[in-house]
N, C-alpha and C positions, 0 to 999 in steps of 0.2 A: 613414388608418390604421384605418378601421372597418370592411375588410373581413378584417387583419388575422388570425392565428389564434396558439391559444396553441404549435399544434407549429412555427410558423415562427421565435415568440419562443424558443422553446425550442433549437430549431438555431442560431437565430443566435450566443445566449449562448455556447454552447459552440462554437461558432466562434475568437467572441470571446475568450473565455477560452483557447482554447489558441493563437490564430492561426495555425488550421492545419486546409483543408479534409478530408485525409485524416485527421488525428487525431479530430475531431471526428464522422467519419463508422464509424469504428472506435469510437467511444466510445459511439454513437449505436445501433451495430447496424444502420445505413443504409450504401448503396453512395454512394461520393462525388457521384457527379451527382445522384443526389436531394437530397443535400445542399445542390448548387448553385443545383439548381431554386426548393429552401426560401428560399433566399437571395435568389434574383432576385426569386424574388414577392413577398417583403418588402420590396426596396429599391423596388419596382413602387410598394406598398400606401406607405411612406414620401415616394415621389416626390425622395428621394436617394439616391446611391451611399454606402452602411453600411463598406464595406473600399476599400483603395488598394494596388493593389501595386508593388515596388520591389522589380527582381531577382527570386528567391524567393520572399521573404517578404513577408507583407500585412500592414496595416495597419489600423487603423480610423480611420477619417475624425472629423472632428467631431459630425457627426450621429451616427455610431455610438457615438462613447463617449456620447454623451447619451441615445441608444435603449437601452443595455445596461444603463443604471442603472436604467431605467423598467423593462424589460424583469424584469432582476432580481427587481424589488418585484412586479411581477404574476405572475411567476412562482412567488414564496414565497406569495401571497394565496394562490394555488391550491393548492400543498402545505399552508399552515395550515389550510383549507379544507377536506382530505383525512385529514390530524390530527386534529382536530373530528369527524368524522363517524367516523373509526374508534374513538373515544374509545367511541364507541356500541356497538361490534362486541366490544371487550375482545380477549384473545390470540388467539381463533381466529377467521378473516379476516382481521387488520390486514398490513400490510404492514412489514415489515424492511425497513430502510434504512442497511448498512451496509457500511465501508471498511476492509478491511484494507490493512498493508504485504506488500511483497511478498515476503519473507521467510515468511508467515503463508497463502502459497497452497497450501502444506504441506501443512496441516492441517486449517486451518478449512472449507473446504467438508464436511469430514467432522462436525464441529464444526454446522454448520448443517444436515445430516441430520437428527443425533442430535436438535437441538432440534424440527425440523420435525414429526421422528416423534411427538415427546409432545405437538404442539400443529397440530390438525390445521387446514387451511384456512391458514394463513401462506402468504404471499405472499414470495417475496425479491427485493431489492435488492442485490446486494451484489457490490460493486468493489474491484478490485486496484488500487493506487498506490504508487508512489516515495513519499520521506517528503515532498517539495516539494507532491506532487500533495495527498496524503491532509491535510496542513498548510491547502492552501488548498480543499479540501471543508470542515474544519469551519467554518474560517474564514467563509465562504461560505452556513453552513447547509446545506450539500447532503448530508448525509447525518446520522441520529438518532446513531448511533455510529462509534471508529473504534476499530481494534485496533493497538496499537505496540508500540515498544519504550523508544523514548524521547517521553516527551508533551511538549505545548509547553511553553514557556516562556514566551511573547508572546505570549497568549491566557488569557482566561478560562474554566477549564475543569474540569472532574471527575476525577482521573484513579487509577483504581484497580487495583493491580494485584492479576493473579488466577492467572498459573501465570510460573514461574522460565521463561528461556528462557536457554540456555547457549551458549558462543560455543567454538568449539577451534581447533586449528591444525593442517590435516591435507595429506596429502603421499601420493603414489600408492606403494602397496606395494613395491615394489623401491629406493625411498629408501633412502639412506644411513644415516639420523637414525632412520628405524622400526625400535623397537625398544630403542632408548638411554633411560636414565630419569632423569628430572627433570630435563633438561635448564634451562638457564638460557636467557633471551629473547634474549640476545646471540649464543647458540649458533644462534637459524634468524634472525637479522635479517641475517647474513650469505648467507643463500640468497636466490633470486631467488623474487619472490612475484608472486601478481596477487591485483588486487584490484577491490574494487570503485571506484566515483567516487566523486571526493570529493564531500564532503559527503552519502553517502549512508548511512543509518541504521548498514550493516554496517562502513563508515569511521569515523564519530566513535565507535562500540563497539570497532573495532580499535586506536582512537587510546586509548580506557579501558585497552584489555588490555597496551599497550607504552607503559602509563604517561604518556600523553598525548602525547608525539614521538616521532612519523614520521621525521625527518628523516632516521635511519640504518637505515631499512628500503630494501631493494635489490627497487625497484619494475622488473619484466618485462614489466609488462603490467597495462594497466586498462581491465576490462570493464565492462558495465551489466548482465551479463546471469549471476545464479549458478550456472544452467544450463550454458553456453560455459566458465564458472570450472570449474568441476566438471570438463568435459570435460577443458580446457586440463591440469589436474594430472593427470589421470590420462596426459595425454599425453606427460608428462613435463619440462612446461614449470616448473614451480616450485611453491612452497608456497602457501598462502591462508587467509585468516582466513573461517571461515565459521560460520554459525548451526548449529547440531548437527540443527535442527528441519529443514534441509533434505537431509541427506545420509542418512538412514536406510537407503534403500536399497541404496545403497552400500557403506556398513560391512556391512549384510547380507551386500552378495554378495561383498564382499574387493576391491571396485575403488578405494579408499580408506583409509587409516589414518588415526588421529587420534594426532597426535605425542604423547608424555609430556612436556610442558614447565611450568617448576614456576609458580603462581598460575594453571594454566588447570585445568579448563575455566574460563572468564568466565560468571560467573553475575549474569544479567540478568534483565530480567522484563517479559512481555506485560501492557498497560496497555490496560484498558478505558478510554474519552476519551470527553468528551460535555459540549460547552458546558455551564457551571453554570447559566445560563438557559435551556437547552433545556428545554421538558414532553414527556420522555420519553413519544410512546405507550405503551399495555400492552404492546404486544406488545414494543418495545425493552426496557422495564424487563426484563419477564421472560427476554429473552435476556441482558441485565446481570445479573440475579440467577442464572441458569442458569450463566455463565461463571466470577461468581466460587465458585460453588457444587462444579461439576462439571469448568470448564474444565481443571484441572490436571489430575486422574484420565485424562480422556481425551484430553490430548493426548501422554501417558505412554504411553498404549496406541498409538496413531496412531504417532507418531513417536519409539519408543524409542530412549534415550539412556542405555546406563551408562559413569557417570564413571569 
């Protein structure tokens, strides 16, 4: 293993972690076969096969769950490593290291302009996740901060919120329902809806906004994608519970409505996250101080929302 390198360790993990060469290679910013290549010459440098595959899907061998553990720890040595020396640098240089949900790709890249501009020389990090995905970054240490909606629960962690994020229930302009006021929740659980998967951040908020059961909602369709959801309503396939912070553009241009139904909008709230033992670099702090400072102002501007 001594000829070994840390970007071999570093593909592998994320190999590992998602067991999946094309995911890992889209994660990576790498074309799959370089991927593979990374892999070969490590299992070369191990003098074992690291993955096993069966059908599809691969696996890691015994050797590999014991290399991923090592692998892991020399991997954090070197980000601690990177930590420490930017400690020297203060905000300008350091490197951002952070995870939003997917709900939050909205907005926050504009969100990370605005901080960039006041703080010249930042470097960014910064990835998009499901809640499963973003849950096991922090988990994991892979990144300084995350932005949500809902923080863990099974984790030790910081979690601060810093701007409202509102949920509605909207339906393509030629609906029946647009237009009618204060309706009652029983009044759209009778339409056909799509939604997102379960268990995904804008699910367990939908399950908040109709009281906790789902059971008498008349599900048409379950996407992963809010994008396709957006589409599919306006196509005229049914209603959907969505983040207000994604449809902006839409209610702009009238390809959308947002129903009047009575306890919505769902007012929820974007959570700055961050291991309670994490030593925030400066340059994180200062985007943790920047969010809870400025975040709400200008995500009001970005993606206006009147109730």
């Amino acid at each position: 293993m001594k000829h070994a390198t840390l970007r071999q360790l570093k593909v592998f993990e994320s190999v590992a972690r998602l067991l999946s060469f094309s995911r890992a290679a889209e994660e990576l910013h790498l074309t799959q076969p370089a991927v593979s290549t990374q892999i070969r010459k490590l299992e070369e440098h191990a003098d074992n096969p690291l993955f096993e595959q069966f059908g599809k899907k691969i696996y890691l061998t015994p050797a590999g769950a014991e290399l991923l553990q090592i692998s892991r720890a020399i991997i954090q040595q070197f980000e601690a490593a990177e930590v420490a020396m930017t400690q020297f640098k203060g905000v300008s240089g350091g490197k951002l290291n952070v995870g939003v949900i997917s709900a939050g790709d909205y907005f926050f890249p504009r969100l990370l302009v605005e901080f960039v501009g006041r703080h010249s020389g930042v470097t960014l990090n910064f990835s998009v996740h499901d809640r499963d995905g973003l849950l096991s970054h922090i988990a994991e240490n892979l990144i300084d901060l995350a932005i949500m909606v809902r923080p863990p629960t099974d984790l030790d962690t910081i979690n601060q919120p810093f701007a409202p994020h509102p949920y509605v229930i909207v339906a393509p302009p030629q609906h029946p329902l647009v237009g009618r006021r204060q309706m009652e929740i029983g009044d759209v659980m009778r339409e056909p809806f799509i939604v997102r998967e379960r268990g995904s951040d804008t699910w367990k908020s939908m399950q908040d906004g109709f009281g906790g059961d789902l059971s008498g909602i008349n599900v048409a369709m379950e996407i992963r994608s809010t994008e396709t959801i957006k589409q599919a309503v306006m196509a005229g396939f049914g209603l959907s519970f969505l983040s207000a912070h994604t449809i902006s553009q839409e209610l702009k241009a009238g390809s959308l409505r947002v129903l009047d139904v009575q306890r919505f909008p769902l007012m929820l709230s974007w959570y700055v996250v961050h291991r309670r033992t994490k030593r925030l670099p400066p340059v994180a702090q200062a985007f943790k101080d920047f969010l809870l400072s400025d975040g709400a102002p200008l995500i009001a501007q970005i993606v206006p929302f009147d109730a």
